[in-house]
C-alpha positions as CSV (number, residue, x, y, z in Angstrom):
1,X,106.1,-68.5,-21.6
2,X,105.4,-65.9,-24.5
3,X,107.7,-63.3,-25.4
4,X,106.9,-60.5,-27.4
5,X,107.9,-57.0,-28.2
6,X,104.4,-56.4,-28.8
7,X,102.1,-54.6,-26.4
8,X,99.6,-57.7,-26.5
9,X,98.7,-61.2,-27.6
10,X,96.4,-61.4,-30.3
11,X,93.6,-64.3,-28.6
12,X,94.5,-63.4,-25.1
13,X,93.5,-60.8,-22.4
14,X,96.1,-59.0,-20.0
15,X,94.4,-60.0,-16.8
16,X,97.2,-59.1,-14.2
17,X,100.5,-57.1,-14.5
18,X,102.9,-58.3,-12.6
19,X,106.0,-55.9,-13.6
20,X,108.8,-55.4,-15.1
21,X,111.6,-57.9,-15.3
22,X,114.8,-58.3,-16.7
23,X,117.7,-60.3,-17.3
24,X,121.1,-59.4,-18.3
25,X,124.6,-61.1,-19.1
26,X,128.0,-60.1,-19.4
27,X,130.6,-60.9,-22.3
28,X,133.9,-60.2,-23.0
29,X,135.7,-60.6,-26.6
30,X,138.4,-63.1,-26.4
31,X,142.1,-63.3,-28.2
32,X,141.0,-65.7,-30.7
33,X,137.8,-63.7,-32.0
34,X,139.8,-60.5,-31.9
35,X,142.7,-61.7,-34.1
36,X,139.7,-63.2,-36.7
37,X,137.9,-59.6,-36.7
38,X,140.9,-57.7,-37.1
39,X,141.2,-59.9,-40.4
40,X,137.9,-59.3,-41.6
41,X,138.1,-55.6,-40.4
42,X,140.8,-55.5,-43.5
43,X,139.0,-57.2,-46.1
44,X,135.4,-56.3,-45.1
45,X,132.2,-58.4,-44.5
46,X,130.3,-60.0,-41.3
47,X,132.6,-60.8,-38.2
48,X,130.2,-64.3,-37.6
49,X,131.9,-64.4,-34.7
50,X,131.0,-61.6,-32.6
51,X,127.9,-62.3,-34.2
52,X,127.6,-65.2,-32.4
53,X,129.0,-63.7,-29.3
54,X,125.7,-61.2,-29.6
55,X,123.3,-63.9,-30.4
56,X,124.7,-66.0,-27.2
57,X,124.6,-62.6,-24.8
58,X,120.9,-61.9,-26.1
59,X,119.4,-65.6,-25.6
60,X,121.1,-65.9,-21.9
61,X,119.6,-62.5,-21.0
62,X,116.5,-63.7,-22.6
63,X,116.5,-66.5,-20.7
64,X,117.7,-64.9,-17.1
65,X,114.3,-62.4,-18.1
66,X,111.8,-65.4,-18.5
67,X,113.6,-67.1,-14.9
68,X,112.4,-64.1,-13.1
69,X,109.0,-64.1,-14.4
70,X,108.3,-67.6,-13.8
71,X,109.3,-66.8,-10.0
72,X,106.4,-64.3,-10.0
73,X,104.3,-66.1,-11.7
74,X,104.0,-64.7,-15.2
75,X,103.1,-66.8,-18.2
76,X,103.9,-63.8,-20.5
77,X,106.1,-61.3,-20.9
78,X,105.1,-58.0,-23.1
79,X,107.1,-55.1,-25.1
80,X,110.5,-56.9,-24.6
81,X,113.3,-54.5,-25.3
82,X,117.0,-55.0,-25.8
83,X,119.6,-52.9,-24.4
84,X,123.8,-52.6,-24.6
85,X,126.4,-51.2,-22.7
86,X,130.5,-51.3,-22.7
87,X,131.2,-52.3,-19.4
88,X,134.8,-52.1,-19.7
89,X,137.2,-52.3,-22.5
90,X,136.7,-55.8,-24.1
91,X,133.3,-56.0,-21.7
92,X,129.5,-55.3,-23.1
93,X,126.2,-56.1,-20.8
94,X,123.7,-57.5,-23.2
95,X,120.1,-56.6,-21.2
96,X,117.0,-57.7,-21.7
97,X,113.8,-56.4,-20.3
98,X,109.8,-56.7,-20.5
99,X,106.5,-56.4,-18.7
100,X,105.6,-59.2,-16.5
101,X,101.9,-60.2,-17.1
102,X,99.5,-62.8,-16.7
103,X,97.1,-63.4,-20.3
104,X,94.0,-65.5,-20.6
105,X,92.8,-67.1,-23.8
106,X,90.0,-64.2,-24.7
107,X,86.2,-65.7,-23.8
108,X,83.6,-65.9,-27.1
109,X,81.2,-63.8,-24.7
């Protein structure tokens, strides 16, 4: 499956659109990560683990996106966008979303 934020695939020719799809997680902070940030939040620098915590909310959404292309039968997904939101306190959605498309490997003429 290609993924791409890009509106095409260099070699390869958009031959159906299938729609959009998306996939999208839930994650809450927990005690321990919260006691660590508030420490860094002092002293300054990355907080690695809501880092993490970011990282892990944007592959599973990635990953939910790509499940509901393959059901449609996609074998590309095109101009993949991210997208956050605060569900509740402690809460974010992480969201992913994209074109579903079928691509062809371009013909020489």
């Amino acid at each position: 499956m290609i993924v791409t934020n890009m509106e095409e695939v260099p070699g390869k020719t958009v031959v159906q659109h299938l729609g959009i799809v998306q996939g999208s997680t839930v994650q809450a902070k927990n005690v321990f990560r919260d006691i660590g940030a508030s420490l860094k939040n002092l002293i300054g620098g990355e907080l690695k683990s809501y880092t993490n915590l970011m990282n892990e909310a944007r592959q599973g959404a990635i990953d939910r996106m790509k499940q509901e292309a393959v059901a449609i039968g996609a074998n590309a997904i095109l101009n993949v966008r991210f997208s956050t939101s605060t569900i509740t306190q402690g809460a974010a959605e992480m969201l992913a979303y994209g074109t579903a498309v079928i691509v062809e490997e371009n013909s020489d003429g």
